[in-house]
C-alpha positions in Angstrom: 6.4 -75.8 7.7 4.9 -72.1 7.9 5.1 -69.9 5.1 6.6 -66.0 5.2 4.9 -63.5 2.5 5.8 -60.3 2.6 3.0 -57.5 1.3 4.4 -53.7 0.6 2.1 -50.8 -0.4 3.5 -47.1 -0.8 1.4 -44.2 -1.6 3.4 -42.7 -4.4 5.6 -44.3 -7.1 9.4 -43.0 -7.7 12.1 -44.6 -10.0 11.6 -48.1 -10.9 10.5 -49.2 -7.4 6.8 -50.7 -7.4 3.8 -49.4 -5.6 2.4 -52.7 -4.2 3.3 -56.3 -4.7 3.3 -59.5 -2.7 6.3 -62.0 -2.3 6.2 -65.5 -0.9 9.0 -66.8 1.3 10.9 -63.6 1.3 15.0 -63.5 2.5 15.6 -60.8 4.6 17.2 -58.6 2.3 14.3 -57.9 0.3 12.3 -57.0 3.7 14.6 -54.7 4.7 14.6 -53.3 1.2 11.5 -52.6 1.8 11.2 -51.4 5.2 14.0 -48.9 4.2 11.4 -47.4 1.4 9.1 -47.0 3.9 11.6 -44.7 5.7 11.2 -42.1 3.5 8.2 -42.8 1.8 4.6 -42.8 2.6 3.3 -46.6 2.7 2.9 -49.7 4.4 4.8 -53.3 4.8 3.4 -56.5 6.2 5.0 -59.5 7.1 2.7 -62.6 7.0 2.8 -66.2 8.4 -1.1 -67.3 7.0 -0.6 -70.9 7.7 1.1 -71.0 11.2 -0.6 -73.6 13.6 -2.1 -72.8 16.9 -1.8 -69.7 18.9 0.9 -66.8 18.9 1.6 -64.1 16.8 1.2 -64.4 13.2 1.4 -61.0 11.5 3.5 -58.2 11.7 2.0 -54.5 9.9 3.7 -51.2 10.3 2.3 -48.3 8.1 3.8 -45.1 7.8 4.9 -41.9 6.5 6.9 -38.7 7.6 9.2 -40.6 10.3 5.6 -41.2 11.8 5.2 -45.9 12.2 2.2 -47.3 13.5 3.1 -50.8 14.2 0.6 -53.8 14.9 1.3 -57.2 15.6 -2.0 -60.1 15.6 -2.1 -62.8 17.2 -4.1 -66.0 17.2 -6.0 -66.8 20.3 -6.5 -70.2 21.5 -10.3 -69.9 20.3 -9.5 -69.0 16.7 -10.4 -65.6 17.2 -7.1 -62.9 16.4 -6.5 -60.2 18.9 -4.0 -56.9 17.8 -1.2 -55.7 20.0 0.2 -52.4 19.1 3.4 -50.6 20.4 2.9 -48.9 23.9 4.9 -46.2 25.4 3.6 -45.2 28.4 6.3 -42.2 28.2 4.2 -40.2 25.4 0.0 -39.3 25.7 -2.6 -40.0 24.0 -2.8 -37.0 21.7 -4.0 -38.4 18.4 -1.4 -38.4 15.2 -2.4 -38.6 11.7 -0.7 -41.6 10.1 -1.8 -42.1 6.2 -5.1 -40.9 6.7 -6.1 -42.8 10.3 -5.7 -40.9 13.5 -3.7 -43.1 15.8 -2.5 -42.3 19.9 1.2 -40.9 20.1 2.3 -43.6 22.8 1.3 -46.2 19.9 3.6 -44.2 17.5 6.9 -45.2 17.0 9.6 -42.3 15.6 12.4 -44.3 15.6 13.0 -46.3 12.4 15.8 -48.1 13.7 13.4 -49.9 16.1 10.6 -50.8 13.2 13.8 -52.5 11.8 14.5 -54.3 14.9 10.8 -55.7 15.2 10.7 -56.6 12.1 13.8 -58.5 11.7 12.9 -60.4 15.1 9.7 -61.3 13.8 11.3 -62.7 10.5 13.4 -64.7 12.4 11.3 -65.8 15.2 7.8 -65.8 14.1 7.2 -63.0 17.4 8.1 -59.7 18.6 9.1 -59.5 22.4 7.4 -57.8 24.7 10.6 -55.3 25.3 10.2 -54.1 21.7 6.9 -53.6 22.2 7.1 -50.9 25.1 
């Protein structure tokens, strides 16, 4: 059986929430906890399934800040070697947008939080993000 760790990291540190930490075999709650930081705060989350056999997708990123996500999912190839798939809408160009530092294409930036929730809860329960949430 795979194992789910979830890994958070946020740029500045408010109230009593941490700055970074790592939890194995998370429960959804606490992702979303998470995730919902990350809505108004500068930072990443990473969802993480290090021992899954074979191919497919493995890990699910998203980094953020100022209703600005930059969302990557890796998968393992059938030759061991990973390969990153990142959210594409062919709608928007390829002006660059500052995310956290790294300059990133606007149709690979997502301004909708409510669909960085949906990826990530489909990941958590399926161990993949579908190729509809990914356009």
């Amino acid at each position: 059986m795979s194992t789910m760790t979830i890994t958070w990291d946020f740029d500045d540190l408010e109230d009593s929430i941490q700055d970074g930490g790592y939890q194995r075999d998370p429960r959804w709650p606490l992702v979303e906890h998470f995730l919902n930081q990350l809505e108004f705060r500068s930072g990443g989350v990473r969802l993480d399934i290090s021992d899954k056999p074979g191919e497919g997708a493995y890990m699910l990123d998203v980094t953020g800040e100022e209703g600005k996500y930059y969302p990557t999912l890796l998968y393992r190839m059938a030759d061991g070697h990973s390969q990153s798939r990142a959210y594409d809408d062919k709608s928007k160009g390829t002006d660059l947008v500052d995310v956290r530092r790294e300059s990133y294409y606007d149709c690979n930036v997502i301004q909708d939080f409510a669909l960085i929730l949906r990826m990530f809860k489909e990941f958590y329960d399926t161990g993949s993000v579908s190729e509809e949430l990914l356009k």
